[in-house]
C-alpha positions in Angstrom: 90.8 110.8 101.9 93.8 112.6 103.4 94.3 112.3 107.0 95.3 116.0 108.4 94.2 115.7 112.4 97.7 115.0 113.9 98.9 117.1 116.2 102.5 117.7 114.2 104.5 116.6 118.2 107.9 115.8 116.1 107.5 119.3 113.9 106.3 121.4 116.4 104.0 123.5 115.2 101.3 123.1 112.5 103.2 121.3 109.9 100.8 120.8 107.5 100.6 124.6 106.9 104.0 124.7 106.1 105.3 126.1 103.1 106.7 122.7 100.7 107.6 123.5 97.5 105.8 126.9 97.2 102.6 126.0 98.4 101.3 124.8 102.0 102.0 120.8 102.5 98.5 119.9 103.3 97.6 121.1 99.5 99.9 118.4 98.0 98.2 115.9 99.1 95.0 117.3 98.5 96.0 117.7 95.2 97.2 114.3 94.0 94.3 112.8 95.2 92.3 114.9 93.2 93.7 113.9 90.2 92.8 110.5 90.4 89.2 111.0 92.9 86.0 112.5 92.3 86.2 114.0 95.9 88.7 114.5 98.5 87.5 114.2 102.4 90.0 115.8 104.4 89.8 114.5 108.0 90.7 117.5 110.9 90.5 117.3 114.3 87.3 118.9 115.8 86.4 122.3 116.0 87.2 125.3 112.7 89.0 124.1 110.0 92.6 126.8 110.6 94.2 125.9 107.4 93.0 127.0 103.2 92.3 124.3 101.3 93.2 124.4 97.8 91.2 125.4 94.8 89.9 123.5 92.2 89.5 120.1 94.0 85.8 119.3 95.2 87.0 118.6 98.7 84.5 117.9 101.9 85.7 118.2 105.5 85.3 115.3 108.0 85.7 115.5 111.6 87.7 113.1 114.2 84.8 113.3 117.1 87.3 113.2 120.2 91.4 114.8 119.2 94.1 112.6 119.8 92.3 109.6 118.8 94.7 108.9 116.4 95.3 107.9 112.4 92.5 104.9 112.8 90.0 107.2 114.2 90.5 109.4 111.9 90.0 107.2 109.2 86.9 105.8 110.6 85.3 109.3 110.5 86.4 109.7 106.8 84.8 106.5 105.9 81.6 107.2 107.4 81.5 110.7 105.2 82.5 108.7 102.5 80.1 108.4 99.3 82.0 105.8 97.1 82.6 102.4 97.8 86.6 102.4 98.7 88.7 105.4 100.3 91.9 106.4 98.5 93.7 107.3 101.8 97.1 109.3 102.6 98.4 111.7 105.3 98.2 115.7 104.3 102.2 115.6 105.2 102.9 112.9 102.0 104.0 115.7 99.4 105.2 113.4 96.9 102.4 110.9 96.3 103.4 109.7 93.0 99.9 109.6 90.4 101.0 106.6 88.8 101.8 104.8 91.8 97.8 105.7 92.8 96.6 104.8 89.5 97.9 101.5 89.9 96.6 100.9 93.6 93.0 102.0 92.3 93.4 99.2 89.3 94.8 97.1 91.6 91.5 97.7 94.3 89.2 97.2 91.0 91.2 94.0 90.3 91.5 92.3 93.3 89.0 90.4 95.7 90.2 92.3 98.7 88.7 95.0 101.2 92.4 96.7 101.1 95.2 98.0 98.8 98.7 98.6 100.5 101.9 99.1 98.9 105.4 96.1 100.0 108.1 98.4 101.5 111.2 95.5 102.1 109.3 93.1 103.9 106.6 94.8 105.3 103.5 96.6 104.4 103.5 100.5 104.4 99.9 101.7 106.0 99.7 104.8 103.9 99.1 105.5 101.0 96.4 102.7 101.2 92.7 102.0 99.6 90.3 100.5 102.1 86.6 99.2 101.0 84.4 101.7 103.2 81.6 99.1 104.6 84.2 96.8 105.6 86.6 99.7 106.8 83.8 101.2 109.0 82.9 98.2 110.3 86.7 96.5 111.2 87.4 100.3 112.3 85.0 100.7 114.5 85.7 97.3 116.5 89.5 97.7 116.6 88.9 101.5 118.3 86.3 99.7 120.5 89.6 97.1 121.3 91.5 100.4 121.8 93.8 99.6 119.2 94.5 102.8 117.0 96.9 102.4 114.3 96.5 101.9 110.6 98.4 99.1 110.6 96.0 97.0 112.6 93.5 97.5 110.3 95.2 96.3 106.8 96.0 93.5 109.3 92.6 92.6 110.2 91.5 93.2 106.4 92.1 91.4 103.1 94.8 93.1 102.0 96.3 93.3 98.2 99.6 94.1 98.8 101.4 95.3 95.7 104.4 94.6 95.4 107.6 96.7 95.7 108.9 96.0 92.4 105.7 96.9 90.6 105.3 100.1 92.4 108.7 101.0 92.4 108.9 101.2 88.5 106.4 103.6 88.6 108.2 105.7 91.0 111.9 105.2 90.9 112.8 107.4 93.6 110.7 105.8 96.3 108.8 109.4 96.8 105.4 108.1 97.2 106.5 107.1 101.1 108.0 110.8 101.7 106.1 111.9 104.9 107.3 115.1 106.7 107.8 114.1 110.1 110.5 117.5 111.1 111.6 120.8 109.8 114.2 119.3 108.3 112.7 117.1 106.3 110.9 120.0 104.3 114.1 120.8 102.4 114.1 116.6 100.8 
Protein backbone atom coordinates (compact mmCIF):
# COMPACT_ATOMS: atom_id res chain seq x y z
CA UNK A 1 0.00 0.00 0.00
CA UNK A 2 1.57 3.40 -0.63
CA UNK A 3 -0.02 6.24 1.01
CA UNK A 4 -0.27 9.31 -1.63
CA UNK A 5 -3.32 11.60 -0.07
CA UNK A 6 -1.16 14.34 1.75
CA UNK A 7 -1.57 17.53 0.84
CA UNK A 8 2.39 18.13 0.10
CA UNK A 9 2.02 21.73 2.91
CA UNK A 10 6.08 21.71 3.30
CA UNK A 11 6.61 21.27 -0.74
CA UNK A 12 4.12 23.31 -1.92
CA UNK A 13 2.68 21.99 -4.65
CA UNK A 14 1.94 18.41 -5.67
CA UNK A 15 5.13 16.75 -4.75
CA UNK A 16 4.45 13.47 -5.52
CA UNK A 17 4.31 14.40 -9.25
CA UNK A 18 7.51 15.64 -9.11
CA UNK A 19 10.12 14.65 -11.28
CA UNK A 20 12.92 12.28 -8.92
CA UNK A 21 15.35 10.64 -10.72
CA UNK A 22 13.71 10.86 -14.19
CA UNK A 23 10.46 9.65 -13.39
CA UNK A 24 7.50 11.16 -11.11
CA UNK A 25 8.18 10.41 -7.21
CA UNK A 26 4.93 8.74 -6.65
CA UNK A 27 6.12 5.87 -9.30
CA UNK A 28 9.12 4.94 -6.99
CA UNK A 29 7.24 3.83 -4.55
CA UNK A 30 4.88 2.25 -6.58
CA UNK A 31 7.40 0.46 -8.05
CA UNK A 32 9.33 -1.12 -5.12
CA UNK A 33 6.42 -2.39 -3.76
CA UNK A 34 5.63 -4.09 -6.76
CA UNK A 35 8.58 -6.04 -6.77
CA UNK A 36 8.03 -7.68 -3.74
CA UNK A 37 3.61 -7.50 -3.75
CA UNK A 38 1.12 -9.10 -5.84
CA UNK A 39 -0.80 -5.72 -5.93
CA UNK A 40 -0.20 -2.26 -5.03
CA UNK A 41 -3.29 0.02 -3.46
CA UNK A 42 -2.46 3.39 -3.74
CA UNK A 43 -4.43 5.49 -1.23
CA UNK A 44 -5.51 9.33 -2.80
CA UNK A 45 -7.60 11.71 -1.39
CA UNK A 46 -11.19 11.80 -2.77
CA UNK A 47 -12.36 12.74 -5.95
CA UNK A 48 -10.08 11.91 -9.81
CA UNK A 49 -7.00 10.38 -9.44
CA UNK A 50 -4.64 13.82 -11.15
CA UNK A 51 -1.44 11.90 -11.23
CA UNK A 52 -0.28 8.57 -14.03
CA UNK A 53 0.47 5.66 -12.31
CA UNK A 54 3.14 3.59 -13.61
CA UNK A 55 3.03 0.63 -15.92
CA UNK A 56 3.49 -2.75 -15.37
CA UNK A 57 2.47 -3.00 -11.67
CA UNK A 58 -1.17 -4.35 -11.01
CA UNK A 59 -2.10 -1.31 -8.91
CA UNK A 60 -5.80 -0.52 -7.49
CA UNK A 61 -6.82 2.93 -6.22
CA UNK A 62 -8.29 3.42 -2.68
CA UNK A 63 -9.95 6.38 -1.44
CA UNK A 64 -9.51 8.47 1.96
CA UNK A 65 -13.55 9.15 2.41
CA UNK A 66 -13.15 12.72 4.09
CA UNK A 67 -9.31 14.82 2.91
CA UNK A 68 -7.19 15.87 5.54
CA UNK A 69 -7.88 13.01 7.68
CA UNK A 70 -4.49 12.16 7.74
CA UNK A 71 -1.73 9.11 7.30
CA UNK A 72 -4.02 6.72 9.76
CA UNK A 73 -7.07 7.39 7.78
CA UNK A 74 -5.58 6.81 4.94
CA UNK A 75 -4.34 3.59 5.90
CA UNK A 76 -7.58 2.43 7.16
CA UNK A 77 -9.17 2.96 3.73
CA UNK A 78 -6.23 0.89 2.15
CA UNK A 79 -6.87 -1.89 4.50
CA UNK A 80 -10.36 -2.16 3.91
CA UNK A 81 -9.50 -2.57 -0.08
CA UNK A 82 -7.03 -4.80 0.87
CA UNK A 83 -7.25 -8.59 -0.41
CA UNK A 84 -4.30 -10.21 1.41
CA UNK A 85 -3.89 -10.78 4.84
CA UNK A 86 -1.01 -7.96 5.85
CA UNK A 87 -0.39 -4.48 4.04
CA UNK A 88 3.12 -3.67 2.91
CA UNK A 89 2.73 0.08 3.59
CA UNK A 90 5.06 3.27 2.60
CA UNK A 91 4.43 6.90 1.62
CA UNK A 92 4.40 7.68 -2.44
CA UNK A 93 7.28 10.42 -1.41
CA UNK A 94 9.84 7.36 0.03
CA UNK A 95 11.94 7.06 -3.42
CA UNK A 96 14.55 4.95 -2.01
CA UNK A 97 12.73 2.03 -0.40
CA UNK A 98 15.49 -0.42 -0.36
CA UNK A 99 13.96 -4.25 -1.78
CA UNK A 100 16.04 -6.04 0.55
CA UNK A 101 15.21 -4.07 3.39
CA UNK A 102 11.22 -5.08 2.35
CA UNK A 103 12.12 -8.59 1.77
CA UNK A 104 13.29 -8.85 5.16
CA UNK A 105 10.27 -7.04 6.81
CA UNK A 106 7.89 -9.51 4.84
CA UNK A 107 10.06 -12.63 6.32
CA UNK A 108 10.10 -11.02 9.29
CA UNK A 109 5.85 -10.52 9.20
CA UNK A 110 5.81 -14.41 8.14
CA UNK A 111 8.06 -15.14 11.07
CA UNK A 112 6.79 -13.37 13.85
CA UNK A 113 3.55 -13.65 16.05
CA UNK A 114 2.84 -10.05 15.65
CA UNK A 115 0.00 -7.89 13.90
CA UNK A 116 2.96 -5.37 12.84
CA UNK A 117 6.48 -5.02 11.26
CA UNK A 118 8.39 -1.68 11.80
CA UNK A 119 11.89 -0.94 11.32
CA UNK A 120 14.47 0.55 14.97
CA UNK A 121 15.68 4.05 13.92
CA UNK A 122 18.12 4.95 17.18
CA UNK A 123 15.82 4.38 19.82
CA UNK A 124 12.61 4.66 18.36
CA UNK A 125 10.39 3.06 15.91
CA UNK A 126 10.04 4.56 12.34
CA UNK A 127 6.08 4.31 11.27
CA UNK A 128 6.83 3.84 7.56
CA UNK A 129 7.83 1.64 5.81
CA UNK A 130 5.75 -0.78 8.04
CA UNK A 131 3.57 -4.21 7.51
CA UNK A 132 0.32 -4.20 9.43
CA UNK A 133 -2.02 -7.54 9.62
CA UNK A 134 -5.30 -6.06 7.83
CA UNK A 135 -8.15 -7.46 10.34
CA UNK A 136 -6.31 -6.32 13.20
CA UNK A 137 -5.29 -2.96 11.34
CA UNK A 138 -8.91 -2.19 10.36
CA UNK A 139 -10.10 -2.91 13.47
CA UNK A 140 -7.34 -0.88 15.94
CA UNK A 141 -7.67 1.79 12.98
CA UNK A 142 -10.87 2.36 13.10
CA UNK A 143 -11.12 2.82 17.00
CA UNK A 144 -8.03 5.19 17.24
CA UNK A 145 -9.74 7.55 14.36
CA UNK A 146 -13.00 7.16 16.41
CA UNK A 147 -10.46 8.45 19.54
CA UNK A 148 -9.45 11.15 17.01
CA UNK A 149 -6.04 10.11 17.15
CA UNK A 150 -4.54 10.15 13.52
CA UNK A 151 -1.01 9.15 13.25
CA UNK A 152 0.74 6.00 12.28
CA UNK A 153 2.55 5.95 15.16
CA UNK A 154 -0.37 5.35 17.43
CA UNK A 155 -1.23 2.41 15.72
CA UNK A 156 2.21 0.33 15.74
CA UNK A 157 1.78 1.47 19.40
CA UNK A 158 -1.47 -0.05 20.04
CA UNK A 159 -0.43 -3.21 17.86
CA UNK A 160 2.08 -6.09 18.39
CA UNK A 161 4.78 -4.84 16.86
CA UNK A 162 8.07 -6.77 15.47
CA UNK A 163 10.44 -4.19 15.45
CA UNK A 164 13.53 -5.07 13.53
CA UNK A 165 16.24 -4.04 14.53
CA UNK A 166 18.58 -1.28 13.18
CA UNK A 167 21.52 -3.28 12.82
CA UNK A 168 19.76 -6.08 10.80
CA UNK A 169 18.14 -3.59 8.46
CA UNK A 170 20.94 -1.46 8.20
CA UNK A 171 23.24 -4.18 6.54
CA UNK A 172 20.92 -4.49 4.00
CA UNK A 173 20.94 -0.91 3.25
CA UNK A 174 24.13 0.77 4.28
CA UNK A 175 23.16 4.13 3.40
CA UNK A 176 20.04 4.38 5.49
CA UNK A 177 17.93 5.21 2.12
CA UNK A 178 14.94 3.24 2.93
CA UNK A 179 13.87 6.31 5.45
CA UNK A 180 14.43 8.99 2.61
CA UNK A 181 11.05 10.84 2.42
CA UNK A 182 10.80 14.09 0.40
CA UNK A 183 9.38 16.44 2.63
CA UNK A 184 10.80 19.97 0.37
CA UNK A 185 12.15 20.96 -3.04
CA UNK A 186 15.24 20.59 -1.75
CA UNK A 187 15.31 17.46 -0.79
CA UNK A 188 14.66 16.14 -4.43
CA UNK A 189 18.31 16.74 -5.38
CA UNK A 190 19.54 13.87 -2.16
Amino acid sequence: MVLAGGRSTRFGRDKLAETYRGIPLLHHAVLRLGEVCSEVVVVTSPGPLERPLPIGVDVRIARDPVEHEGPLAGLHAGLLAARNDAALVAAGDMPELQTPVLIEMLKVAEEADADAVALADGDRTRPLPCIVRTTQGIDVSHALLHDGRRALRDLLDALRTAVIDEETWVALDPGRRTLLDIDEPHDLAE
